[in-house]
SEROPA-188737 format. One record per residue (C-alpha): residue in three letters; residue number from 1; y, z, x. Coordinates in nm, 2 decimals, decimal comma, padded with zeros to 4 digits. Example, Ala and Ser with C-alpha at 12.3 -4.5 7.8 and 13.67 -1.06 7.14 Angstrom:
2
+---------+-----+--------+--------+--------+
! residuo ! num !  north !     up !   east !
+---------+-----+--------+--------+--------+
!     ALA !   1 ! -00,45 !  00,78 !  01,23 !
!     SER !   2 ! -00,11 !  00,71 !  01,37 !
+---------+-----+--------+--------+--------+
# end
This chain:
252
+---------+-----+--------+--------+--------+
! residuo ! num !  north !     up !   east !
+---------+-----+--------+--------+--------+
!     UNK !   1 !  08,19 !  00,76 ! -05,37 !
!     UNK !   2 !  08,37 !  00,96 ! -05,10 !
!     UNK !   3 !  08,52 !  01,28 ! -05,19 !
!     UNK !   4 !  08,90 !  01,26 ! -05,10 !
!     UNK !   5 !  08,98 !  01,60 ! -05,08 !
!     UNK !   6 !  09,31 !  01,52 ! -04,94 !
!     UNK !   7 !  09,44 !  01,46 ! -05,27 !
!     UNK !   8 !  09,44 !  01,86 ! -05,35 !
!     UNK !   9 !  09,56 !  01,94 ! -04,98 !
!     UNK !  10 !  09,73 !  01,73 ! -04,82 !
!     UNK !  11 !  09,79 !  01,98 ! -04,49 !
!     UNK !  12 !  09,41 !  02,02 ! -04,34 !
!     UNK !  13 !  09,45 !  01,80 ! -04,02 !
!     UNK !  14 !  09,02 !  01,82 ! -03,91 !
!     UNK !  15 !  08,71 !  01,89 ! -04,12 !
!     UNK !  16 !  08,35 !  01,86 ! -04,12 !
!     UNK !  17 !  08,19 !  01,57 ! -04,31 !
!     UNK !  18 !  07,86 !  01,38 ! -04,31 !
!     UNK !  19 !  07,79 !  01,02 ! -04,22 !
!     UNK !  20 !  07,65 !  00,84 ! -04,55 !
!     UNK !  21 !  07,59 !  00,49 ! -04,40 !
!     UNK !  22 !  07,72 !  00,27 ! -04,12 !
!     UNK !  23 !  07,89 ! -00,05 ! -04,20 !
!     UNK !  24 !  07,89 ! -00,34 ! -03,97 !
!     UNK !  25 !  07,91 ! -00,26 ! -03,61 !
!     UNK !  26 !  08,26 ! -00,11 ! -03,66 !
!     UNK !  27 !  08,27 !  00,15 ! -03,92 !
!     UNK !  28 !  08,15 !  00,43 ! -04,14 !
!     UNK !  29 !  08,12 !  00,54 ! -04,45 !
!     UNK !  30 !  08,18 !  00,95 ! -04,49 !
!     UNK !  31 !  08,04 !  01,17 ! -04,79 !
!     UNK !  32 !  08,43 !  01,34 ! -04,78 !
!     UNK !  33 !  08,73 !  01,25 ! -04,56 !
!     UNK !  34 !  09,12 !  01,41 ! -04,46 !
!     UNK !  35 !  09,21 !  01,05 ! -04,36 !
!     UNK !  36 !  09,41 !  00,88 ! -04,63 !
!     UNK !  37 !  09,27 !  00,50 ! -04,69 !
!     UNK !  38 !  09,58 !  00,23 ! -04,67 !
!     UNK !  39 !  09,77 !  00,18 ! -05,01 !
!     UNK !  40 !  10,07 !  00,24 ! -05,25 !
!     UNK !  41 !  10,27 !  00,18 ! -04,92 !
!     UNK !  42 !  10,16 !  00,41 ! -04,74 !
!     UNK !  43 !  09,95 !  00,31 ! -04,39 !
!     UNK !  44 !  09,57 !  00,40 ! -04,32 !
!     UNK !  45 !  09,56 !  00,74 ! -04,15 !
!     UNK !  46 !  09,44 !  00,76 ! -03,77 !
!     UNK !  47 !  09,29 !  01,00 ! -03,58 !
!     UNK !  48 !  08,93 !  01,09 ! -03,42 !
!     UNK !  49 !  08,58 !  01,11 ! -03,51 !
!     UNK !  50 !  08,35 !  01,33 ! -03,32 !
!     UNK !  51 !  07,93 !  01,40 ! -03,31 !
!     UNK !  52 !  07,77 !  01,74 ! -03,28 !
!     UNK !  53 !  07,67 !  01,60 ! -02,98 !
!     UNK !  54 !  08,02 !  01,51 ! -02,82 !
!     UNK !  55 !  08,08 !  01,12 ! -02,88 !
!     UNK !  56 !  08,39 !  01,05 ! -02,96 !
!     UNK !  57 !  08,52 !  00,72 ! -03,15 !
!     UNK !  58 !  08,89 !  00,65 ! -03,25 !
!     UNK !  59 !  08,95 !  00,61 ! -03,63 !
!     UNK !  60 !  09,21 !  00,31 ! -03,59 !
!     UNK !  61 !  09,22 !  00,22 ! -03,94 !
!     UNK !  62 !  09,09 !  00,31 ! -04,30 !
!     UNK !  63 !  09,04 !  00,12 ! -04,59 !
!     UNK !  64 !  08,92 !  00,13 ! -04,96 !
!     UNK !  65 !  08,61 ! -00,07 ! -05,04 !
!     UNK !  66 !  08,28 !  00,06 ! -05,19 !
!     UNK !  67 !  08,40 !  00,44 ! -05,05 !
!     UNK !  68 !  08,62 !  00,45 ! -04,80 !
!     UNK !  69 !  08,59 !  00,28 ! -04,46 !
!     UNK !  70 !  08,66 !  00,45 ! -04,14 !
!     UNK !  71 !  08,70 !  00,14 ! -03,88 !
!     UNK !  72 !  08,58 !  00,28 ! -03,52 !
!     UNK !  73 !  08,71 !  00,22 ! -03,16 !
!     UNK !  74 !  08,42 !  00,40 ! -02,89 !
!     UNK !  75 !  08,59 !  00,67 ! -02,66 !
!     UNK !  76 !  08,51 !  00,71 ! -02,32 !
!     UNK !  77 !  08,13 !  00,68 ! -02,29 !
!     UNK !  78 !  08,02 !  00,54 ! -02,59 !
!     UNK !  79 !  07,92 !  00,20 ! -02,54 !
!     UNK !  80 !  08,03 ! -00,10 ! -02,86 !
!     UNK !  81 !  07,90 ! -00,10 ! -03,15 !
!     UNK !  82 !  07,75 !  00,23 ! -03,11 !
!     UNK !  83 !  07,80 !  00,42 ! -03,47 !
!     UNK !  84 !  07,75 !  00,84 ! -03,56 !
!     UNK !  85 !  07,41 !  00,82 ! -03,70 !
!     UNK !  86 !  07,36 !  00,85 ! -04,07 !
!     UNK !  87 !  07,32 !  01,17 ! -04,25 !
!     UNK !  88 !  07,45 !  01,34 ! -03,90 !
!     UNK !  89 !  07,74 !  01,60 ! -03,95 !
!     UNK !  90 !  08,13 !  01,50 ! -03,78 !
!     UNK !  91 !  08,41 !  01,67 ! -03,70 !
!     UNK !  92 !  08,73 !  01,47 ! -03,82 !
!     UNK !  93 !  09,07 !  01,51 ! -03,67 !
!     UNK !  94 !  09,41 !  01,36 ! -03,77 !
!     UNK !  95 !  09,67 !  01,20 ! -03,59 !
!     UNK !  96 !  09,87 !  01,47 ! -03,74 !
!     UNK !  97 !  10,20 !  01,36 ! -03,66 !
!     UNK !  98 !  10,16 !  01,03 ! -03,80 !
!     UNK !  99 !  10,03 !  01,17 ! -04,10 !
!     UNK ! 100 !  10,29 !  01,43 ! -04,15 !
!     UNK ! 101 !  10,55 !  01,14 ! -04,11 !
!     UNK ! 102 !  10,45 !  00,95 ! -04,35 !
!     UNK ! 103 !  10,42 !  01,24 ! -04,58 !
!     UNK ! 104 !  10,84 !  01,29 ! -04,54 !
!     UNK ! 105 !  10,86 !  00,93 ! -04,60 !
!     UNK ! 106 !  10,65 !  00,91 ! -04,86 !
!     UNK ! 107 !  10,84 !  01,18 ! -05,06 !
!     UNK ! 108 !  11,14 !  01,07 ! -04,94 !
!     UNK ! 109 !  11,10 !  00,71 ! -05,12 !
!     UNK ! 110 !  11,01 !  00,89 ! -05,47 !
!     UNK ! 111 !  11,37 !  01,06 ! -05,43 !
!     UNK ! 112 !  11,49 !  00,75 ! -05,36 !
!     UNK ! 113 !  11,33 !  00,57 ! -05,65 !
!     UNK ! 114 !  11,43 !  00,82 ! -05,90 !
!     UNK ! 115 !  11,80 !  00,82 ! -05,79 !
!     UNK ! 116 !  11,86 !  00,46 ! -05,79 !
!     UNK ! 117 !  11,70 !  00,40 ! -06,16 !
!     UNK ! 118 !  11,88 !  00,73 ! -06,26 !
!     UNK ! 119 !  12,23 !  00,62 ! -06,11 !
!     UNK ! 120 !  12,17 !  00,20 ! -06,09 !
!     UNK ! 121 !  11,93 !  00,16 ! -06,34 !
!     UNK ! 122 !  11,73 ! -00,04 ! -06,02 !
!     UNK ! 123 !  11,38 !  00,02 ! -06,10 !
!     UNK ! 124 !  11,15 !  00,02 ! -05,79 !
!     UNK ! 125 !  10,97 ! -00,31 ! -05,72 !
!     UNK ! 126 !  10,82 ! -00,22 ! -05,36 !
!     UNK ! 127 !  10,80 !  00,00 ! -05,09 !
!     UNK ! 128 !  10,64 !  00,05 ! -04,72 !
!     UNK ! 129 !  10,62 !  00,40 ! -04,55 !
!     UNK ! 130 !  10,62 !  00,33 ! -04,16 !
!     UNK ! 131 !  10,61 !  00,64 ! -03,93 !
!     UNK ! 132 !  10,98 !  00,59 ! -03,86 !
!     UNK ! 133 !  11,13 !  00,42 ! -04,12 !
!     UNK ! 134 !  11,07 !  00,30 ! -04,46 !
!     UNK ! 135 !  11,17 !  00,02 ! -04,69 !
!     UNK ! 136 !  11,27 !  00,04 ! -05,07 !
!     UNK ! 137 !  11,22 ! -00,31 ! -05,33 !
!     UNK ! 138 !  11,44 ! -00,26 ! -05,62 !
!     UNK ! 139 !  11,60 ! -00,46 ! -05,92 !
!     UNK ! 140 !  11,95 ! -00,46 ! -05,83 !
!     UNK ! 141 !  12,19 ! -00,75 ! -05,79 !
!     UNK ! 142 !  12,39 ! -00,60 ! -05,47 !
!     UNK ! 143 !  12,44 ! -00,28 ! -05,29 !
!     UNK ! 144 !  12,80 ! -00,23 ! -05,14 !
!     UNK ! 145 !  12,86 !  00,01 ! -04,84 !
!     UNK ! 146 !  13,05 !  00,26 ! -05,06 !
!     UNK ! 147 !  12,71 !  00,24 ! -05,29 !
!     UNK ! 148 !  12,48 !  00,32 ! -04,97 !
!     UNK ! 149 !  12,73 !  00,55 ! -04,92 !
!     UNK ! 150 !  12,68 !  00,75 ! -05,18 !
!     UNK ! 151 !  12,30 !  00,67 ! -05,22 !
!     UNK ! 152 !  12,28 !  00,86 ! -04,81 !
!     UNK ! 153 !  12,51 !  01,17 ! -04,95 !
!     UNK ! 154 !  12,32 !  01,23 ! -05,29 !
!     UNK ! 155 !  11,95 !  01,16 ! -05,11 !
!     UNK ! 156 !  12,06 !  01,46 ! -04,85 !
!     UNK ! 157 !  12,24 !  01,67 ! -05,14 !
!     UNK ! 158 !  11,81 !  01,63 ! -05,30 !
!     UNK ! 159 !  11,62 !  01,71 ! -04,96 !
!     UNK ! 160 !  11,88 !  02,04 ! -04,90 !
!     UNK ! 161 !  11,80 !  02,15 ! -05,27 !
!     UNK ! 162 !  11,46 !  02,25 ! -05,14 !
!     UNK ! 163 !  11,33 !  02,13 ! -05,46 !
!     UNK ! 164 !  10,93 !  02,20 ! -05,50 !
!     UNK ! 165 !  10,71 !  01,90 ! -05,44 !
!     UNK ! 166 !  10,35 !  01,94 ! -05,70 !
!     UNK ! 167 !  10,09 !  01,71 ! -05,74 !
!     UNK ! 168 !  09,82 !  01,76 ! -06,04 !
!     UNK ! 169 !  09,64 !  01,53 ! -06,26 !
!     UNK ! 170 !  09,70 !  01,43 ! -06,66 !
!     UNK ! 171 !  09,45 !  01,29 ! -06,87 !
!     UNK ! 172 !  09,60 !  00,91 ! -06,95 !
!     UNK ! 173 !  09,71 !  00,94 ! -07,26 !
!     UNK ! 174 !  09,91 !  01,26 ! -07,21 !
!     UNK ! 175 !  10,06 !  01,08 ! -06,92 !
!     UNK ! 176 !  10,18 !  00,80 ! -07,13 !
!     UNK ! 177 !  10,34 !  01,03 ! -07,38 !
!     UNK ! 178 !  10,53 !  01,26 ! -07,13 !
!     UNK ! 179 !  10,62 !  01,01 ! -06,89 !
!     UNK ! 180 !  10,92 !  00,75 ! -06,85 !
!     UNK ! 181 !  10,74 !  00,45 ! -06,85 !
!     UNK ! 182 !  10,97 !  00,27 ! -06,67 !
!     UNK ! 183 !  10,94 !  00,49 ! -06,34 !
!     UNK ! 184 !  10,55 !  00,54 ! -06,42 !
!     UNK ! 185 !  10,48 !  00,15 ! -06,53 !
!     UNK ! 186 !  10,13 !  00,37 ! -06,62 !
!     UNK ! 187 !  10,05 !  00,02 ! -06,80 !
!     UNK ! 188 !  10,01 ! -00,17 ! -06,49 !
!     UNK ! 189 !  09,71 !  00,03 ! -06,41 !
!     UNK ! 190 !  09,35 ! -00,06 ! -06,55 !
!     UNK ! 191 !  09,24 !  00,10 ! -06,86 !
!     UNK ! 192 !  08,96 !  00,21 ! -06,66 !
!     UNK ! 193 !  09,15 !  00,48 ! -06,52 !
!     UNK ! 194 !  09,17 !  00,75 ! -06,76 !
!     UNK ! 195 !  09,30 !  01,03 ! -06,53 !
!     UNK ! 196 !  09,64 !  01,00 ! -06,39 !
!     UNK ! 197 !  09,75 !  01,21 ! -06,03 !
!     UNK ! 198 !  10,12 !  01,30 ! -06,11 !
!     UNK ! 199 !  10,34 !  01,39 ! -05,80 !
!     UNK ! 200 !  10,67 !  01,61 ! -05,95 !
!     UNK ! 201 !  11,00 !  01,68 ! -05,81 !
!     UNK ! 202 !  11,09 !  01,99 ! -05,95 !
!     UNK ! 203 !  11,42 !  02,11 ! -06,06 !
!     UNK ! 204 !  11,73 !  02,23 ! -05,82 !
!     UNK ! 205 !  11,63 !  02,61 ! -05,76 !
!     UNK ! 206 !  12,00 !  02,71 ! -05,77 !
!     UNK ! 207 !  12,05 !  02,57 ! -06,11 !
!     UNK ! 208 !  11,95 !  02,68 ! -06,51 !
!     UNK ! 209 !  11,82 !  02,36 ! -06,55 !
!     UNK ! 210 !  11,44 !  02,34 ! -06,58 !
!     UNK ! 211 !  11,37 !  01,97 ! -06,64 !
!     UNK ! 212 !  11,20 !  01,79 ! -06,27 !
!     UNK ! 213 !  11,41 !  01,57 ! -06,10 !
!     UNK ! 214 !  11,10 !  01,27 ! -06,06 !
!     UNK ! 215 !  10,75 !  01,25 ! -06,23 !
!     UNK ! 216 !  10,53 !  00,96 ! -06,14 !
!     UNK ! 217 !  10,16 !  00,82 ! -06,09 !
!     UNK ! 218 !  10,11 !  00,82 ! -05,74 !
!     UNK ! 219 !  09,80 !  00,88 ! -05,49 !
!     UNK ! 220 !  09,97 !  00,94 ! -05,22 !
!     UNK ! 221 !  10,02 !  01,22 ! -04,97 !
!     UNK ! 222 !  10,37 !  01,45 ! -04,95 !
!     UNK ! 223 !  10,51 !  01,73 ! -04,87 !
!     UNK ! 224 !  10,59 !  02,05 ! -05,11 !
!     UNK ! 225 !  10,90 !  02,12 ! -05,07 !
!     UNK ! 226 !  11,21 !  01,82 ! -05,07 !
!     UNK ! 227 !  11,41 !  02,02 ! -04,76 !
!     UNK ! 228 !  11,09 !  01,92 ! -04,52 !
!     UNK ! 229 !  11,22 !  01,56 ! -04,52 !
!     UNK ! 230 !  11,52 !  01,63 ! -04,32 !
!     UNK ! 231 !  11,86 !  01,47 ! -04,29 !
!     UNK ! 232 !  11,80 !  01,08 ! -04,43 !
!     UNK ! 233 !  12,02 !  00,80 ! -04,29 !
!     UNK ! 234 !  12,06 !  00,48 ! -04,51 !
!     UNK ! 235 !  11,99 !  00,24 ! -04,20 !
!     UNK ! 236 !  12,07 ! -00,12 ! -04,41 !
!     UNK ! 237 !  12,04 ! -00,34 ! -04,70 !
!     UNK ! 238 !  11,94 ! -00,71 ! -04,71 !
!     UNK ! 239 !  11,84 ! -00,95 ! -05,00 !
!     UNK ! 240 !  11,50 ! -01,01 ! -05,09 !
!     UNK ! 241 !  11,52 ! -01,28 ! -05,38 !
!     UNK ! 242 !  11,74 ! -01,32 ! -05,70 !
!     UNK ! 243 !  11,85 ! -00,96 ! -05,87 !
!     UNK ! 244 !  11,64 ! -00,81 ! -05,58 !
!     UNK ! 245 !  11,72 ! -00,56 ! -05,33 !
!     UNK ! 246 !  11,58 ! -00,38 ! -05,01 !
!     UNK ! 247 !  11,73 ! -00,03 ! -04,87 !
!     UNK ! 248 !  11,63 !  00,09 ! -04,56 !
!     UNK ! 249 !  11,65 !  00,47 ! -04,43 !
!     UNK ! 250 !  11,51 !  00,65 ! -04,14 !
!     UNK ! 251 !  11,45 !  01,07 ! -04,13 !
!     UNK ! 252 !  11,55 !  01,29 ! -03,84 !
+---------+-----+--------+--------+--------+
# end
């Protein structure tokens, strides 16, 4: 299975991996990779894989199958369905950028998913991290512009906090006794999983309060510290079914 060191550190943008097979015509199969796989909302990392001796493909998507999948484009040079050998040594680079937008958006939806069940008691349903924007599911009849309102002013109050963003893991069933299963929903995940990666939102720094803000399950990348967001602007709000809601907010 492919190491996904990206879990501990989320800020290393190239690294040196080796080719463990090829797959198809199209893609490969590393023994360790930066780019995050497609999941939990959040979009497939891109970027660019390179040989010791100077090919050059285009990582245009990555997926989760048996290990994770790095789906190939050839650069300049390299003819199709030419592949990196295996067991030859890469260079990865990411689309850093990209990467580091959806890391803002990423942690910017977990503040947003912790406010509304805190204030609306609208418990997340869905969410998609773009590079640009993002969308939020929740249960919630209707949100009035004097509710996004507010939602836009206490999301920005959060990210100017400069509240410390951790990530560590918890054995299950510690998880399941410290966490509030209804922001966790830890029982929707197999019981094969008996480790749990828990991303925290610590406490405001200017107050005596200790307790964190948000703890949840979540595999995700972010950043590690809330004021790296920037300014968030509640963009809209539409319907999605019956009790069912959908906010949208972009970042500076």
């Amino acid at each position: 299975m492919t190491e996904q060191p990206y879990l501990e550190d989320a800020t290393v943008r190239e690294f040196e991996a080796t080719v463990e097979r090829t797959v198809s015509d199209d893609r490969v199969v590393l023994d360790r990779t930066h780019f995050y796989p497609e999941g939990g909302g959040q979009p497939a990392d891109r970027g660019t894989i390179t040989g010791t001796d100077g090919r050059e493909w285009a990582v245009v998507d990555v997926q989760k199958h048996d290990g994770i999948h790095h789906y190939l484009e050839p650069g300049e040079g390299v003819e199709a369905g030419e592949l990196p050998d295996a067991g030859s040594t890469v260079t990865g680079v990411l689309d850093w950028e990209r990467r580091y937008s959806h890391m803002r958006y990423h942690t910017a939806q977990h503040l947003l998913s912790a406010l509304l069940l805190e204030e609306y008691d609208a418990e997340t349903t869905g969410n998609q991290v773009r590079a640009h924007k993002a969308t939020l599911d929740c249960a919630y009849e209707r949100f009035h512009d004097d509710e996004l309102a507010h939602i836009e002013r206490r999301m920005n109050e959060l990210v100017e906090q400069a509240r410390a963003v951790d990530w560590y893991v918890l054995d299950r069933s510690t998880a399941e006794e410290r966490l509030d299963p209804e922001r966790t929903r830890l029982s929707l995940l197999p019981d094969s999983i008996t480790e749990i990666r828990i991303v925290e939102v610590g406490p405001d720094p200017a107050s005596d309060d200790d307790e964190p803000f948000d703890r949840t399950a979540c595999a995700g990348t972010h950043v590690s510290n809330t004021e790296e967001i920037g300014a968030v602007t509640v963009t809209g709000r539409e319907t999605k079914g019956s009790e069912e809601e959908r906010i949208t907010f972009e970042l500076d």
